[in-house]
N, C-alpha and C positions, 0 to 999 in steps of 0.2 A: 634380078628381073625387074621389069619397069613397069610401072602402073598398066602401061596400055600393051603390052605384050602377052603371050597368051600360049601356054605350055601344058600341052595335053596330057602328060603325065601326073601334074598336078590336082589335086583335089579342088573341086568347084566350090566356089566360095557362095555361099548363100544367106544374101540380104534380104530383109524385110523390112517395108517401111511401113510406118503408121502415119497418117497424116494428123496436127498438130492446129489448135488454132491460132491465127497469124500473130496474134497476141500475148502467146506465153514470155514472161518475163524472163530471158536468160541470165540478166546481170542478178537477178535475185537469186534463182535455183542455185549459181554460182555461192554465190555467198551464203546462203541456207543450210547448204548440203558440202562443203568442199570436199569433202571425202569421196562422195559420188559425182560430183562435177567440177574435178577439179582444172580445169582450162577453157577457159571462153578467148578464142579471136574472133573481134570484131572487125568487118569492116567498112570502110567509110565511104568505096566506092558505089557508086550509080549506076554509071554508063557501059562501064567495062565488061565485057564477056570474061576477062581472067577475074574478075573480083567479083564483089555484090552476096556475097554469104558470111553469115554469123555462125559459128561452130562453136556448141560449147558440150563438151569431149564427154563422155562416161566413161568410167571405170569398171572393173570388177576386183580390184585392189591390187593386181599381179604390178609389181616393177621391180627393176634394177639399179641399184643406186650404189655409184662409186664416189664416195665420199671424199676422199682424199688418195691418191695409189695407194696401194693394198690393202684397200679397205673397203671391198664390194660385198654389199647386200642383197640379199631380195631373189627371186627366178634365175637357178641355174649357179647361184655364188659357189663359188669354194675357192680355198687356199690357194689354188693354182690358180682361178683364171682371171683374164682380163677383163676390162668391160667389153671391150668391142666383139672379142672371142666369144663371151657369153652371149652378147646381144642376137649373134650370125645363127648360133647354137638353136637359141628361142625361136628365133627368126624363120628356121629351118624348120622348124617343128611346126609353128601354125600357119606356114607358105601354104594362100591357095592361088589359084588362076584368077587373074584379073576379071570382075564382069563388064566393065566395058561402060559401066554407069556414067552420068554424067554428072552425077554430085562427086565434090571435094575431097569425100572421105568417105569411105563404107567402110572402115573398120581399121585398127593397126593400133599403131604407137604414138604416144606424144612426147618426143626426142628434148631434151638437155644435152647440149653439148658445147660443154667450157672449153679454152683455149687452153688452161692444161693439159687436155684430152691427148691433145699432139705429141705430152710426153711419150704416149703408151706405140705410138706408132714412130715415131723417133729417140729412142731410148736416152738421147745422148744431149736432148734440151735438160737445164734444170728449170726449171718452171715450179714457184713458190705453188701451194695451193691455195686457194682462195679459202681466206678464213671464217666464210659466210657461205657461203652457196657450194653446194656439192660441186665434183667436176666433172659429172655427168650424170643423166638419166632418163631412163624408157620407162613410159607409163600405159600399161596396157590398155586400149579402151577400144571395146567391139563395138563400143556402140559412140553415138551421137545425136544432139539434136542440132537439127541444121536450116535457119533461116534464108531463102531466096530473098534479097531485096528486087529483084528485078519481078518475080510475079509475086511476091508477098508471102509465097507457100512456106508454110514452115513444119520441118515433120523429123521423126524419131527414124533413124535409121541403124540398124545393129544385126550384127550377123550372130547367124541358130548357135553357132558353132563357137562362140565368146566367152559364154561361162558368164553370162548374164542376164538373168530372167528379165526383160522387160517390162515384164506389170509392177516391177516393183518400182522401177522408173517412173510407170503411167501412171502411179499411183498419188507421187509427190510433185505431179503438175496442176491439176484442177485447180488448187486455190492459187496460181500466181497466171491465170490468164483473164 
């Protein structure tokens, strides 16, 4: 199902946001905290209606992590499954209905996805594994803080339904605005 499509059988996904002062440090909480803010994209555009947002991801610690083949860890792992089969699995399980927002992200995954990956859906590549960086991973984050360059707003957005209390987020922002 695609961000902007909208399927009545599904459970309504329900966002809150808090607004933030235009000044919180993201590059910092990023590095403070990796554990709890582990991904910040910045970007560098201005002008553009597709760009103009800084996104730096919260967690609640759930991920998936396929090491090398058959070597997956984390939500859903076991002996038999794939990563992608897992992923769909997970996927299945917190699907709600798009809300239709205008911000970049209201909630989901933060995807890794290596070029070994392709072994798992083409059995018949051999593809070394990367002897440094997994060959794939999903990082659950219901939540975000997410900077407007174009009106400056900058605010906490994270769905009820994440499996992450928010105060403890609001908590470790004050001293970096």
């Amino acid at each position: 199902i695609w961000r902007n499509e909208r399927k009545s059988d599904l459970p309504s996904l329900r966002v809150s946001t808090t607004p933030l002062p235009a000044g919180v440090d993201l590059h910092s909480l990023h590095r403070l905290a990796p554990e709890q803010y582990p991904f910040l994209l910045q970007s560098t555009a201005t002008s553009s209606t597709l760009g103009g947002f800084d996104v730096l991801f919260v967690t609640n610690g759930d991920a998936l992590v396929l090491e090398q083949p058959g070597r997956l860890s984390g939500h859903g792992a076991n002996d038999q499954s794939e990563f992608l089969s897992a992923l769909d699995a997970w996927w299945q399980q917190e699907r709600v209905a798009s809300t239709g927002d205008d911000w970049p992200f209201t909630g989901g995954w933060f995807l890794y996805l290596g070029y070994e990956l392709a072994a798992e859906v083409e059995p018949k590549l051999e593809l070394q594994p990367d002897p440094i960086l997994p060959t794939a991973f999903a990082v659950r984050c219901p939540a975000a803080i997410i900077r407007n360059h174009h009106d400056r707003k900058c605010l906490l957005i994270h769905q009820s339904s994440g499996g992450l209390d928010h105060s403890v987020v609001l908590v470790s922002i004050p001293s970096l605005w």
